[in-house]
LOFI-702344 format. One line per 5 residues: number of its first residue (from 1); their letters; for each residue x, y negated, z of C-alpha. Coordinates in nm, 3 decimals, always signed. Layout:
BEGIN
NUM	a	X:Y:Z; ...
% end
This chain:
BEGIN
1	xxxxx	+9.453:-11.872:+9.392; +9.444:-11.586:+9.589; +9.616:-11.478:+9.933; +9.922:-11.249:+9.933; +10.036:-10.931:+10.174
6	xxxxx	+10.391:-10.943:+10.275; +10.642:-10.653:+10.397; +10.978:-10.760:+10.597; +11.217:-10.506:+10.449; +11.556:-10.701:+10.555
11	xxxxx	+11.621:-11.084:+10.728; +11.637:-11.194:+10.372; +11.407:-10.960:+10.180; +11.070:-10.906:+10.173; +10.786:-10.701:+9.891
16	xxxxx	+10.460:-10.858:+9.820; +10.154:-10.876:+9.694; +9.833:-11.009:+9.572; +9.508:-10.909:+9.798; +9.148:-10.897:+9.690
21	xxxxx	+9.078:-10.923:+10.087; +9.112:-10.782:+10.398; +8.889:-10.476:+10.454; +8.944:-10.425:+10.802; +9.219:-10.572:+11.020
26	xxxxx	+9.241:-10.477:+11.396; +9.464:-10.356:+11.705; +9.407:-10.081:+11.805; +9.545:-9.877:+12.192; +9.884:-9.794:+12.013
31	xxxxx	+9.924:-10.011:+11.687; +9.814:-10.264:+11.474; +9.619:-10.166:+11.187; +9.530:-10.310:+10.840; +9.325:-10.208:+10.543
36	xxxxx	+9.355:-10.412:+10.243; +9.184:-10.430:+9.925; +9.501:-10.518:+9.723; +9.507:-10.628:+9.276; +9.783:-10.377:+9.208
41	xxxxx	+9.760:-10.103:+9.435; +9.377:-10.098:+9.518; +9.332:-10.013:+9.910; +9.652:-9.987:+10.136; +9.684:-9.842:+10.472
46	xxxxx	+9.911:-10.066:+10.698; +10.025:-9.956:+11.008; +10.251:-10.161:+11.262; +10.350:-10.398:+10.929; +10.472:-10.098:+10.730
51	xxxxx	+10.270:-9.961:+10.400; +10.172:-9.580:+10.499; +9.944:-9.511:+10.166; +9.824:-9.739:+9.831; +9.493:-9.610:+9.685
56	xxxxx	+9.732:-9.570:+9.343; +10.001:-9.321:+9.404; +9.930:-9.206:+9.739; +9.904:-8.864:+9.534; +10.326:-8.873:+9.522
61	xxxxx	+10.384:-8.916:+9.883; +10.105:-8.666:+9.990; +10.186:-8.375:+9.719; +10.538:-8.364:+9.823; +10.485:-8.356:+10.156
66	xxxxx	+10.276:-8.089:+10.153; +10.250:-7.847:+9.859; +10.682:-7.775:+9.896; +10.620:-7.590:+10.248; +10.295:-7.426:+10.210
71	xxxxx	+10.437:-7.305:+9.850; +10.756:-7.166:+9.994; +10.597:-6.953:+10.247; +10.492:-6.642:+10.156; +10.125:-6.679:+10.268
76	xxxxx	+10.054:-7.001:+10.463; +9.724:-6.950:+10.675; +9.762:-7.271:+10.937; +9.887:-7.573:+10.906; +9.899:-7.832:+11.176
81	xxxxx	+9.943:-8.169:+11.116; +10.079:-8.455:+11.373; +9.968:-8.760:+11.220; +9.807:-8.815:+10.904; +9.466:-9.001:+11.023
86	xxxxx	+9.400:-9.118:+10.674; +9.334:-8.759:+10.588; +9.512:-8.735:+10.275; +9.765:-8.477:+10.429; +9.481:-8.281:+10.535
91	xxxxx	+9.302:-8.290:+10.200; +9.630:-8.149:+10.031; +9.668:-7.871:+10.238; +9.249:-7.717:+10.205; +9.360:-7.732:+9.780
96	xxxxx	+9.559:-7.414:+9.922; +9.343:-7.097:+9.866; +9.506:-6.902:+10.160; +9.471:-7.159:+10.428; +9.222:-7.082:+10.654
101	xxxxx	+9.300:-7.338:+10.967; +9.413:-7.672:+10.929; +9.464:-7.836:+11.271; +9.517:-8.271:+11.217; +9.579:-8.442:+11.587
106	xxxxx	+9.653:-8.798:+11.515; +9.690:-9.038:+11.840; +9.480:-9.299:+11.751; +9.095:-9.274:+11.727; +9.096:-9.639:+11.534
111	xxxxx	+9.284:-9.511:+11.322; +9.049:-9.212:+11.202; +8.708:-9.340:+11.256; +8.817:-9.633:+10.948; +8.981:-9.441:+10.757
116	xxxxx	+8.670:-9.181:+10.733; +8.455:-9.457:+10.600; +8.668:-9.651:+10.409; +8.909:-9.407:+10.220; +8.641:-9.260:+10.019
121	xxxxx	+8.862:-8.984:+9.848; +8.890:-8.824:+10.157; +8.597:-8.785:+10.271; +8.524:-8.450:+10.166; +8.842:-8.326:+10.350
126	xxxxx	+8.705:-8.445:+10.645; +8.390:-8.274:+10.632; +8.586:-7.959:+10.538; +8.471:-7.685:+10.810; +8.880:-7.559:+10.797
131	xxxxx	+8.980:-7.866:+10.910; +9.011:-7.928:+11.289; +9.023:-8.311:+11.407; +9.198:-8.382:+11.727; +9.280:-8.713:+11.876
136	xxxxx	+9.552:-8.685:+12.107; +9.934:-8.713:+12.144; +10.120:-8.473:+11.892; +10.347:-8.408:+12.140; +10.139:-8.281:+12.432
141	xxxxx	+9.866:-8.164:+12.178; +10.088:-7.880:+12.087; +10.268:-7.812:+12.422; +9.941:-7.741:+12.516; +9.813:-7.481:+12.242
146	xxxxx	+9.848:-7.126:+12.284; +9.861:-7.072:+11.950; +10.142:-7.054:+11.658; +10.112:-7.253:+11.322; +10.258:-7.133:+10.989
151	xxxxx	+10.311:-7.458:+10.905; +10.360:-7.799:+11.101; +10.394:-8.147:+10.865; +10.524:-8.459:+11.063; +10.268:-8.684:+10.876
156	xxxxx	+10.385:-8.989:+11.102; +10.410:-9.361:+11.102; +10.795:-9.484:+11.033; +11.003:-9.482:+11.366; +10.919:-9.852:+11.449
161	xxxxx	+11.068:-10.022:+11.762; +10.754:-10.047:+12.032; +10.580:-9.778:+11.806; +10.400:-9.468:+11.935; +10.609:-9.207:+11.735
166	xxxxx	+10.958:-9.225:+11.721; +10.967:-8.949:+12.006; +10.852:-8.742:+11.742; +11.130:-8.758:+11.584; +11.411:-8.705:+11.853
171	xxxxx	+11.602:-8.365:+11.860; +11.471:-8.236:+12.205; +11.096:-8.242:+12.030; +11.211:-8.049:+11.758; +11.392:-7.815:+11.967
176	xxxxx	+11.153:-7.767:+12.289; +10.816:-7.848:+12.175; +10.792:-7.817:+11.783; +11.039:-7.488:+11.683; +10.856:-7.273:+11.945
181	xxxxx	+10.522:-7.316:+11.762; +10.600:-7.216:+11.459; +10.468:-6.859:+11.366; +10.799:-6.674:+11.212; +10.876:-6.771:+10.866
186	xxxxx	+10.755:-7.088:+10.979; +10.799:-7.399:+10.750; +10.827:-7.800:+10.974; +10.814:-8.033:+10.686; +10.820:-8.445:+10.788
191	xxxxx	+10.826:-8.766:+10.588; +11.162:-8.904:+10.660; +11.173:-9.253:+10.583; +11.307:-9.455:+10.292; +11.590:-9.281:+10.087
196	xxxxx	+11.710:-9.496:+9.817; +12.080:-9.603:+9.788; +12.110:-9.915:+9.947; +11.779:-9.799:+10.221; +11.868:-9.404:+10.285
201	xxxxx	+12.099:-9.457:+10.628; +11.834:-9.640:+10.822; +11.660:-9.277:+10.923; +11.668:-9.019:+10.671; +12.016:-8.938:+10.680
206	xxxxx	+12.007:-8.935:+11.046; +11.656:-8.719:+11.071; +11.794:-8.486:+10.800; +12.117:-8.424:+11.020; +11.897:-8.451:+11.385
211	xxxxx	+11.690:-8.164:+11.224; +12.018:-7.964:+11.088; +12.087:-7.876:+11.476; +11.746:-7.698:+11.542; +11.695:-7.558:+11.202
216	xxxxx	+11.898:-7.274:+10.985; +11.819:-7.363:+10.683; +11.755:-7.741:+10.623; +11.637:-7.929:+10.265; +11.613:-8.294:+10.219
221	xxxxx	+11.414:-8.401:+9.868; +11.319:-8.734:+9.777; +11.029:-8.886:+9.590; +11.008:-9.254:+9.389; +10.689:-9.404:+9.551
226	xxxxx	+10.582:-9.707:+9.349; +10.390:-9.891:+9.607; +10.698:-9.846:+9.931; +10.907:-10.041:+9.664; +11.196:-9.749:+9.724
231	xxxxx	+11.299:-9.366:+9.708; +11.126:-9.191:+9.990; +11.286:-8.885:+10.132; +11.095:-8.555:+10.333; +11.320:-8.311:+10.525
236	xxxxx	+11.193:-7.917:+10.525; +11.334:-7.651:+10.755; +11.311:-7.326:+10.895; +11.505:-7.007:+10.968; +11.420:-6.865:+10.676
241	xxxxx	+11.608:-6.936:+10.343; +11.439:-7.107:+10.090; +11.514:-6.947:+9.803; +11.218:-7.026:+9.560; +11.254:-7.064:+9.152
246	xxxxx	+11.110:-7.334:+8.913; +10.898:-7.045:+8.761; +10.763:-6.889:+9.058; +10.670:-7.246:+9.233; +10.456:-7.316:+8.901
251	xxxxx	+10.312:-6.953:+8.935; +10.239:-6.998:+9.294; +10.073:-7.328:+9.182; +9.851:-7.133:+8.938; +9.760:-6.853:+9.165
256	xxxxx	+9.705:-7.062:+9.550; +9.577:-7.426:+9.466; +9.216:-7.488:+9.402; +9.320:-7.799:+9.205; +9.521:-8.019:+8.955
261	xxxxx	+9.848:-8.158:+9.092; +9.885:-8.520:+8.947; +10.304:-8.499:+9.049; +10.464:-8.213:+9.143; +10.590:-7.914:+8.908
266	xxxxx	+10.841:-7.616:+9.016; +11.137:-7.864:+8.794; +11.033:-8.161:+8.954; +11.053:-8.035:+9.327; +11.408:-7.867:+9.235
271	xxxxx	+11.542:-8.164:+9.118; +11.420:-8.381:+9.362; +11.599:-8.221:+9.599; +11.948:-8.311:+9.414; +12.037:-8.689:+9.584
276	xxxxx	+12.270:-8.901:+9.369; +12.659:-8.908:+9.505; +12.605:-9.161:+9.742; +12.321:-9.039:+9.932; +12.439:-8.660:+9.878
281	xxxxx	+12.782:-8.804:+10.051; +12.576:-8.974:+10.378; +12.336:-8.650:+10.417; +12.700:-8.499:+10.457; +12.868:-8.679:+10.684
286	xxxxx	+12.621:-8.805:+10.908; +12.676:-8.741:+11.251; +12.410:-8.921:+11.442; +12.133:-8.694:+11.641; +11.806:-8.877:+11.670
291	xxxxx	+11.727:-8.912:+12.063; +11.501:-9.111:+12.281; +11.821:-9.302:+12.430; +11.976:-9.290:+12.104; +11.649:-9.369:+11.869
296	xxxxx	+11.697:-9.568:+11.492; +11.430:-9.774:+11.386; +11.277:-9.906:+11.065; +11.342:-10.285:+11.032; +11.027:-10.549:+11.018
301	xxxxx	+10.655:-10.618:+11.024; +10.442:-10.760:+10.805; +10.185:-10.998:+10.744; +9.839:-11.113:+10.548; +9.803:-11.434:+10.493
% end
């Protein structure tokens, strides 16, 4: 007999699994937080109810967040990232040869500190003497920096109702705080939320088409992730057009990563950015813009028991 981890998805739907045991479980200043030593996915992040990482294929969500931006830009020297306390983020983005400066502000201190001595695979990121840890607001972090990023990743929690991040999300960030940062030929890059067919209207399509306003040239891509139980979807954008073979991805691969990518290829970052007809048809014709009045959430919470 052992005790189970359940996920709300829907009223009548949830995803769950078998725990070893609870690693660390706590609430932090901003959101509740849960480590788990799970059977099937070894350790698991949990944030506010919602998976963020499994110890298993955390390598999917993290490569394709990443390695698409800093590959498409010509010669990516800083990244920063809002979010992405686990580190993972941050320890995709040093495999890059040319980065010198990688800037990770997460909110919440809690957050970091267990994540630093638990997640053991990132460990060496963090010690990394390119890598600059801030604890602060995203938002005000960067208002507040004089200096221009080639790169910023939106490595951030799900818009959850009650959360601390779905401002981070809204068009007037994007617009006033984010887009002036960016060095030009700047790449923004953020996870976007579940994607699959029945799942893909909650917030992708509506952060795809809130971040169509600010940006020129917009891409939307989406990822199977095992553990989430769904597609995921990232959105990429800049003013610059992104106009990047199969064969010269895998060369750039080759020449700028100090390291073996376990999931993404020049093919397999092409063709995830073809969506089937249905989501295709919704990243179309959505006309919602993501605002603080006007915010969508991510249903549920979940619960270890």
């Amino acid at each position: 007999d052992c005790s189970w981890y359940e996920e709300i998805i829907d009223d009548d739907l949830k995803w769950s699994f078998a725990l070893n045991r609870v690693l660390h479980k706590g609430t932090s200043q901003y959101q509740d937080i849960a480590l788990l030593d799970t059977k099937h996915f070894g350790k698991v992040l949990v944030i506010d109810g919602k998976m963020q990482s499994a110890e298993v294929d955390e390598f999917i969500y993290h490569e394709c967040l990443i390695h698409p931006p800093l590959l498409c830009h010509p010669n990516p020297k800083t990244v920063f990232i809002m979010g992405g306390g686990e580190g993972s983020a941050a320890r995709e983005a040093l495999k890059h040869k040319l980065i010198e400066k990688v800037v990770m502000c997460d909110i919440d201190q809690e957050v970091v500190d267990f994540c630093r001595r638990y997640l053991t695979v990132n460990q060496e990121a963090f010690r990394n003497k390119k890598l600059e840890l801030v604890v602060n607001d995203a938002k005000a972090e960067l208002e507040n920096r004089k200096e221009k990023f080639d790169i910023i990743v939106g490595d951030l929690a799900d818009p959850v109702e009650g959360g601390p991040c779905y401002q981070l999300y809204t068009k007037s960030f994007y617009e006033r705080i984010l887009k002036p940062k960016l060095n030009q030929n700047g790449i923004f890059v953020t996870q976007a939320g579940p994607a699959g067919i029945f799942t893909h209207k909650e917030v992708f399509s509506s952060i795809y088409n809130t971040i169509k306003q600010v940006f020129k040239y917009v891409l939307a891509y989406t990822a199977h992730v095992p553990s989430f139980a769904d597609t995921w979807g990232w959105v990429m954008a800049s003013d610059q057009p992104f106009s990047i073979s199969a064969e010269e991805l895998d060369n750039r691969i080759r020449d700028r990563i100090n390291a073996e990518l376990l999931y993404l290829n020049g093919a397999s970052f092409l063709s995830s950015a073809t969506m089937n007809k249905t989501v295709s048809l919704s990243l179309l014709n959505e006309t919602h813009v993501y605002t603080e009045e006007d915010a969508r959430f991510i249903h549920g919470h979940g619960v270890a028991y």
